[in-house]
N, C-alpha and C positions, 0 to 999 in steps of 0.2 A: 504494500500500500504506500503510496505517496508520501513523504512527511510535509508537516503542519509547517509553514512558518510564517512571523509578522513581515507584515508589508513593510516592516520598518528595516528589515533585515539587510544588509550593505553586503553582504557574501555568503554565503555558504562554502565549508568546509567539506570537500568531496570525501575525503577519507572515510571508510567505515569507522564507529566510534560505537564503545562499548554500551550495551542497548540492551534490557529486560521486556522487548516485545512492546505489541501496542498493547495502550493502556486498557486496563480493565474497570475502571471506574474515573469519577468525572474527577474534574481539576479543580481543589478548593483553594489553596498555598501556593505560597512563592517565597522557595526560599534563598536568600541572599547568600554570598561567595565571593572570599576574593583569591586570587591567585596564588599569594606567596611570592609571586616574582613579577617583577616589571618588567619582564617579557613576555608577552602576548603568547605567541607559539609558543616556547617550553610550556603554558599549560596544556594548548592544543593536542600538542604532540603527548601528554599524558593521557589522554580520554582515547587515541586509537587503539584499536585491535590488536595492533601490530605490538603496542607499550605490554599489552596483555597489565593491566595496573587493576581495570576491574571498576574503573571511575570514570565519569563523565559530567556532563553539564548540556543544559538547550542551547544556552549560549554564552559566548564573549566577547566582554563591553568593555571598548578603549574610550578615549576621550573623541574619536568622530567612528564606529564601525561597532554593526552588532552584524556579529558572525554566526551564522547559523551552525550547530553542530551535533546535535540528536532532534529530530521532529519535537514538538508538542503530542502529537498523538499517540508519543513512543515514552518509556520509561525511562529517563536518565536513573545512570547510578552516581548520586551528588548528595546524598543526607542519610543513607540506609544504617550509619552505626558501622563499628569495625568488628562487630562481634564482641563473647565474650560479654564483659561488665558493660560495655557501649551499648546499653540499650537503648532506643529512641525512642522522645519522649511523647511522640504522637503514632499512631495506628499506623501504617503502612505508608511513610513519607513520603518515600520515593513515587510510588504510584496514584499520587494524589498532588502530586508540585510542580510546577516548574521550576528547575534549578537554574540561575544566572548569576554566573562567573563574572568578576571584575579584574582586569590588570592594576598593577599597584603603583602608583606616584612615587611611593618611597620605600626603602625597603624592612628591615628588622632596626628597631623593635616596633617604630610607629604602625609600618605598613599601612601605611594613606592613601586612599584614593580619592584623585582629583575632582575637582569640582564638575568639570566638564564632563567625566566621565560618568557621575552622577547624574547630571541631568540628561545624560545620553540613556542609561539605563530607566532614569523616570517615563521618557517616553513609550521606550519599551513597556514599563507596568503599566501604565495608564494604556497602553493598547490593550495587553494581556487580559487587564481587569474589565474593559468593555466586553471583549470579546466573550466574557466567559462568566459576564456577569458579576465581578466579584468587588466587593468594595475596598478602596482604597486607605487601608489602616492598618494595624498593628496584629490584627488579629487575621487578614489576608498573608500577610507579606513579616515573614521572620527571619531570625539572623540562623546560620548555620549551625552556633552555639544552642541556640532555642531548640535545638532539634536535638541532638547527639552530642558527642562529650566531645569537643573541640575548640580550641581559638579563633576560628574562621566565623565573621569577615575580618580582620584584623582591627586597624583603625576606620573601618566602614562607618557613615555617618548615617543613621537608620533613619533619624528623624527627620534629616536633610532631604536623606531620597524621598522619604514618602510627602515629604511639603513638594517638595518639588513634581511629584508625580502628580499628584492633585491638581497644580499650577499646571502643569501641562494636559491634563483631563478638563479641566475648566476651560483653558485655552484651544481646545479642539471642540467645543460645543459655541464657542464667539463663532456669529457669521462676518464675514469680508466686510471690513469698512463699504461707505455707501460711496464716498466720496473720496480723491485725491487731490493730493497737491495742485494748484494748476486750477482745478476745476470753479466753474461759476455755478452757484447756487443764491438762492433765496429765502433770507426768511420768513417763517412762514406769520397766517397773522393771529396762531394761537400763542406763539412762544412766547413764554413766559419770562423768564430771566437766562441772564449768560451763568457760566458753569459756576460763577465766582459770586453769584445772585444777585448783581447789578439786574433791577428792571427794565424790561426794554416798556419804551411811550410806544402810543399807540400809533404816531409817523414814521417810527423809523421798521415796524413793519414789513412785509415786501417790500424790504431793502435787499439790493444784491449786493455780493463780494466777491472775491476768489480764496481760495482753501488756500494758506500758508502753510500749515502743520495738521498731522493727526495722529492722537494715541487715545491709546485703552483708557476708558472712565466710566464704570459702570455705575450707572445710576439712572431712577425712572424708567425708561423705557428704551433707554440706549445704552449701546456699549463702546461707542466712542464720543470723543468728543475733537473739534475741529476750532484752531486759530483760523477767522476770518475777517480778511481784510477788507471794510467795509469803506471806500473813499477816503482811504486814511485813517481809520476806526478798526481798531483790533478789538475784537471781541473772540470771546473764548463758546462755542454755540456747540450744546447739546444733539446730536444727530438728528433725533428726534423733530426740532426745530426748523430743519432746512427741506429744502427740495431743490432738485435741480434749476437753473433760473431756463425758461424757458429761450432757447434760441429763436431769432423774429429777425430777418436779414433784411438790410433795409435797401431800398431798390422803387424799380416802378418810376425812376421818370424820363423824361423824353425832349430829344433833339429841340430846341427852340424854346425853352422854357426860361422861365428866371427863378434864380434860388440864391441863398444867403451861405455864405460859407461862417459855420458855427465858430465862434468864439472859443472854444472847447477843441475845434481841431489842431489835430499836433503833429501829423504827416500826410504827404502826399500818398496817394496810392502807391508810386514809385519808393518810396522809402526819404525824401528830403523832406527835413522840419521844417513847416508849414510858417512865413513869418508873420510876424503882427501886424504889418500893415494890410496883409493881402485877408483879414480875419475881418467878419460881421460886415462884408460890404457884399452888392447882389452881386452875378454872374450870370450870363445866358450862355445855356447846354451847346458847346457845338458838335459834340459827340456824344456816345455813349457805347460801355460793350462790358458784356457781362465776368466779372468773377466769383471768385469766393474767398475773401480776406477778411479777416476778423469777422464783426456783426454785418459784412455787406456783402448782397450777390450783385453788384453793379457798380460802377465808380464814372464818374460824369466828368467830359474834360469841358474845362472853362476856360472863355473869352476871355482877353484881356491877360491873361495871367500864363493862357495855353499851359495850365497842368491838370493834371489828373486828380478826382478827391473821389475819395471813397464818399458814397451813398450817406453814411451813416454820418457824415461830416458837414452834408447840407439839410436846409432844408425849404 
């Protein structure tokens, strides 16, 4: 039969690896392991056939790589007791756990494992524990010591991993920001205050901006929140609060016409800044041909001046 692994998985280990068959009942535990050695492979190379040692692990977690090494659906031998006085202090460990192996940041007496490679492992539990239903605590998820008479996970930080697994179990049910950097939106005319509870008045409303920044802020009804640049006006706005600003291209007029070139405009369709004299005085269309630049699908060249002005520059 196939073996089981997280989609989180960076490789799999072709070697055959020392295996009690597929499992005969479901998976409640996960128990923790660290290697003894800050080399990756020397434990690998323990868990084969070929070591004949009689040991294994599902997997192992460096600081960016989970390696796949016995299925999930298959029995690791990683908590069973050496025999003898080693008895284990829960029902049939092995056949009931996942066992994950950690390489070690430092070596005797601390035997540390890295931060990174912690949170590389949390992602792993928080998949493990969806997948299989199981909650993320103390009573899921135990040290190797908890199980059988050993020192393993050495300096393993239990309380670390399992915050951290959670932080990544809660961060896997956040959906995608709505909104990016860059983007123009609106807000809306129920919002209530900025994230900082400055009240917003009733005019400033269906005000648009563009998105400066965005991070996680959970609150009400949103899970981000957005710096927006409101004509000079930073405001800090609730997700919840904005909506895309509606695109409205502005266009529609024609050869022979007269129009005002806006006070407000600041380039030529061509790209040259527009100057102050040639600003709030008419102009008759002696052209016109369609584009798509910024808010206009058209840009009108004027008499007098012979340049080119985006749509959205006269009116």
């Amino acid at each position: 039969m196939a073996e089981v692994y997280s989609s989180l998985t960076t490789s799999k280990d072709p070697r055959l690896m020392f295996n009690g068959g597929l499992r005969q009942r479901a998976i409640d535990t996960i128990v923790v392991h660290h290697n003894a050695t800050t080399n990756k492979q020397v434990a690998l190379n323990t868990w084969t056939l070929e070591a004949n040692n009689w040991t294994s692990a599902h997997y192992e977690i460096t600081d960016t790589e989970i390696i796949g090494a016995v299925g999930e659906n298959y029995v690791a031998y990683h908590a069973g007791g050496t025999g003898g006085a080693d008895v284990p202090k829960m029902s049939d460990p092995n056949g009931r756990s996942i066992g994950l192996e950690h390489v070690n940041s430092s070596g005797a007496p601390s035997w540390g494992v890295s931060d990174a490679t912690l949170r590389n492992s949390a992602r792993l539990i928080a998949d493990i524990c969806k997948r299989y239903n199981l909650p993320i605590n103390r009573n899921t998820i135990k040290l190797h010591r908890e199980v059988t008479s050993t020192a393993c996970p050495g300096g393993l930080d239990i309380d670390k991993l399992i915050r951290y697994a959670n932080e990544a179990a809660n961060a896997s049910n956040v959906p995608v920001a709505k909104f990016k950097v860059g983007n123009q939106i609106v807000l809306t005319k129920n919002a209530w205050a900025t994230t900082y509870g400055t009240r917003f008045r009733d005019s400033e409303h269906n005000s648009w901006g563009t998105v400066k920044s965005v991070k996680r802020y959970d609150k009400s009804n949103s899970h981000w929140s957005y710096e927006i640049n409101f004509s000079g006006v930073i405001w800090n706005v609730l997700e919840q609060d904005l909506l895309t600003r509606p695109v409205q291209k502005a266009g529609g007029f024609k050869v022979g016409q007269t129009i005002t070139l806006k006070g407000s405009a600041y380039k030529w369709q061509t790209g040259q800044v527009i100057k102050d004299f040639a600003k709030n005085k008419q102009y008759k269309i002696k052209s016109v041909k369609a584009v798509n630049q910024s808010d206009s699908n058209q840009a009108v060249l004027l008499e007098g001046v012979v340049s080119w002005a985006l749509a959205q520059d006269v009116q």
